[in-house]
C-alpha positions in Angstrom: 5.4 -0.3 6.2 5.6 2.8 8.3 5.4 3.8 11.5 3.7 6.2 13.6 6.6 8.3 14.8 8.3 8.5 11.8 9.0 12.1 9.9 7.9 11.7 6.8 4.8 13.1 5.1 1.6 10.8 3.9 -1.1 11.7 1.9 -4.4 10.1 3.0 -6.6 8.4 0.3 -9.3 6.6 -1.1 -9.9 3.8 -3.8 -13.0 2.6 -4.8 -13.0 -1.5 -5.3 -15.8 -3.9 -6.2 -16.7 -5.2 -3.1 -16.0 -8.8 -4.2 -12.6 -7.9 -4.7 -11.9 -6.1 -1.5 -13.9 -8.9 0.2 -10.6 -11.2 -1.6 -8.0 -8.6 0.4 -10.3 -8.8 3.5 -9.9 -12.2 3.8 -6.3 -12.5 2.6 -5.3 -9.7 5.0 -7.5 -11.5 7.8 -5.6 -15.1 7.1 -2.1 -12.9 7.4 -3.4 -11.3 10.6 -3.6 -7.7 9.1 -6.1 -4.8 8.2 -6.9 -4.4 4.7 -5.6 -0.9 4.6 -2.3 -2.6 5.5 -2.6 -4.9 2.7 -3.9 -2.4 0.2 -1.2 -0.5 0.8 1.5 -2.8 0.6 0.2 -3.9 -2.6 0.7 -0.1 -3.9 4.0 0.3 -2.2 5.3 -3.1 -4.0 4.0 -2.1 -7.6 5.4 1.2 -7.1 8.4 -0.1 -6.3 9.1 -3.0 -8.6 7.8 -0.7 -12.1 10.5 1.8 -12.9 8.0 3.2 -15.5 6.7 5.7 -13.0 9.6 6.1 -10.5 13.2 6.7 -10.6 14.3 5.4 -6.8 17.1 7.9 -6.7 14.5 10.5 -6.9 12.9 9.2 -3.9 16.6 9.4 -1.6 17.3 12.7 -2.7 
């Protein structure tokens, strides 16, 4: 995902989730051996990714 010392900027948020669905990522993430944040964002960072309709990715390289 990321890594501490890296340079780039982050923007700290927060979602709100029906807990029976975050208790789904909690116990996904805790079967994988990561936090839920961890999994959360992945999930973000892959739909971001894999739907062009709201990103260009040569905007992001630029």
């Amino acid at each position: 995902m990321y890594k501490s010392h890296d340079k780039e900027e982050y923007k700290t948020t927060s979602i709100r989730i029906r807990k029976n669905y975050y208790n789904i990522l909690k116990d996904k993430a805790r079967k994988d051996y990561r936090s839920t944040n961890y999994l959360i964002n992945k999930i973000l960072i892959d739909y971001i990714l894999n739907e062009d309709i709201y990103l260009d990715l040569e905007d992001i390289f630029e």
